[in-house]
Structure formats: C-alpha cells, structure tokens
C-alpha positions as CSV (number, residue, x, y, z in Angstrom):
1,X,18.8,-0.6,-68.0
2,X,19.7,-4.0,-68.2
3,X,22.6,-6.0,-67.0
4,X,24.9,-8.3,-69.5
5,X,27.4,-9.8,-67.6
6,X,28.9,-10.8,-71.0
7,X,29.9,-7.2,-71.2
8,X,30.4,-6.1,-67.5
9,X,34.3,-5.6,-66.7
10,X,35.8,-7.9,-64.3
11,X,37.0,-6.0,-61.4
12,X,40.4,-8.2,-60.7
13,X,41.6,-8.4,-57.6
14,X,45.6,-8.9,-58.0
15,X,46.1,-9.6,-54.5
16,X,43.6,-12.4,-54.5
17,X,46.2,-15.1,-54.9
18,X,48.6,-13.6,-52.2
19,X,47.6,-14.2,-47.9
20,X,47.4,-10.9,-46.2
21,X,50.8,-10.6,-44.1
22,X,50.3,-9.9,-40.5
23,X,53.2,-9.1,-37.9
24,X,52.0,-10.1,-34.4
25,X,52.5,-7.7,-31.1
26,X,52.2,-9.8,-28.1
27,X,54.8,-10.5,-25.1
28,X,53.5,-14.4,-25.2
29,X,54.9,-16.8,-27.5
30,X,52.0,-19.0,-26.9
31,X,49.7,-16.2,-27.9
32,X,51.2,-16.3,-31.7
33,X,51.3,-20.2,-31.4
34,X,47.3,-20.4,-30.8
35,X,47.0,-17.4,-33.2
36,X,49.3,-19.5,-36.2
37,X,47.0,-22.8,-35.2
38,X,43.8,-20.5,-35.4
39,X,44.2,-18.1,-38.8
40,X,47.3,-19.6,-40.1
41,X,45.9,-21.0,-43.3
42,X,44.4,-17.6,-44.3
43,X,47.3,-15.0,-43.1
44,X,51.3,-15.1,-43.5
45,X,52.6,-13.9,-40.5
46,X,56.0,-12.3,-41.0
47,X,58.6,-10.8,-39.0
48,X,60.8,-8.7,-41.3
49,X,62.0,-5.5,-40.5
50,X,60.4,-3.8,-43.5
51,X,56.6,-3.2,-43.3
52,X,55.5,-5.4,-46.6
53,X,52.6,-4.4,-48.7
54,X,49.2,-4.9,-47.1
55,X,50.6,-5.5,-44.2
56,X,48.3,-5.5,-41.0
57,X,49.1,-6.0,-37.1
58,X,47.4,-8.6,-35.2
59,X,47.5,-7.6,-31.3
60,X,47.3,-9.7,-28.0
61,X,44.2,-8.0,-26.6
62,X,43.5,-10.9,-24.4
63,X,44.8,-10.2,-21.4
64,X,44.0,-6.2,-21.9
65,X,43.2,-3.5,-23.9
66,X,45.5,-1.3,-22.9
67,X,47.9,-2.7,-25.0
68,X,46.5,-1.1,-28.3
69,X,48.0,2.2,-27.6
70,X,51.6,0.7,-27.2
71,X,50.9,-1.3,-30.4
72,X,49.7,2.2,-32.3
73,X,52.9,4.1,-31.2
74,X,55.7,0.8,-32.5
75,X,53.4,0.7,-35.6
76,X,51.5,3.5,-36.7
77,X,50.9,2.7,-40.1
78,X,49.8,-0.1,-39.8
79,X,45.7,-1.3,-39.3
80,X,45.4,-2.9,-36.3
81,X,43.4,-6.1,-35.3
82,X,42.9,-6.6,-31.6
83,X,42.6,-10.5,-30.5
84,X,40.1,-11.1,-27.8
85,X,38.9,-14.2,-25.7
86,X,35.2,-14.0,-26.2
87,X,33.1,-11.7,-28.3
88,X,31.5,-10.1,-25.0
89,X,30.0,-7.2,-26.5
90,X,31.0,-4.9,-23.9
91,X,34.9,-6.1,-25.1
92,X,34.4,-5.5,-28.8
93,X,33.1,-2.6,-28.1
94,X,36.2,-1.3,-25.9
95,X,38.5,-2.5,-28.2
96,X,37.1,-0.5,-31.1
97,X,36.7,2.3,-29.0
98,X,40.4,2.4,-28.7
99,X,40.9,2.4,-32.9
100,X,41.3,-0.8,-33.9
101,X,40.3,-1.4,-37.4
102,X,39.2,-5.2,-36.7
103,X,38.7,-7.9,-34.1
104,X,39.0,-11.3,-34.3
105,X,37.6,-13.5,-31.2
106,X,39.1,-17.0,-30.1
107,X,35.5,-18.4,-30.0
C-alpha cells in the first residue's frame, strides 16, 4: 500500500488558532508574574468564574508538592500542570506521583 498525500484527509485541528487557557493556583502573585513572563505567549491565562473549554490548571509546585491535592479538590475537572524549580528527577517524579497530568520546569 502506497501513500498519496494528494488524497489523504487532513485531520484539522480547530483549536489550532486558539492558546490553551490556563487558570493559575498559587498564593504568590509573583509566582503568576514569572509564570506570564515565562509561557505567556503560548497560554491565555484567565480568571473567570466559568471553567472555559480546554481549560487546564497551572499549579505553584515550587515551594511544595503538597499543594496538588488542595489544587485537585478547588478543581477537579480540570488537568493539572505542576510548576517546579528544576527538573530534579526525583521532583518530577513526586509530582507525577501525586496525578498531575504535566510539568513544566523554570529551567
């Protein structure tokens, strides 16, 4: 079997023109300032009260972990990525462990 890609379907993505919209959970308003500086040009950040469609949750993992589960309870449907200083394995690893769906390190 050969391939044509004159006749192959294009699979078309209609949320390719649209930023994924994240809502951020951290107590530091520095935190979302670095974040904005950071990813800003690739995510909309929102805070409306209505969870918009494909909307994720960025969380403030740098100071702990622990902070996942409070995230998962405020926003359960939601996909969580955890923000962490470094990409120590050992912390990617603990963050995942906890059911995150992503990580992003500062680094």
């Amino acid at each position: 079997m050969s391939y044509d890609p004159n006749t192959a379907k294009s699979d078309t993505d209609p949320w390719r023109e649209d930023l994924p919209v994240c809502r951020v959970y951290s107590h530091s308003p520095r935190f979302r300032q670095q974040l904005e500086g950071y990813v800003g040009h690739v995510i909309r950040f929102t805070t409306a009260r209505e969870k918009e469609p494909r909307e994720g949750l960025i969380v403030d993992c740098t100071v702990s972990a622990e902070i996942v589960r409070t995230a998962r309870g405020h926003f359960p449907a939601h996909p969580i990525v955890a923000v962490i200083n470094d990409s120590d394995p050992a912390r990617v690893i603990d963050v995942l462990a906890r059911g995150v769906d992503g990580v992003i390190s500062m680094n």
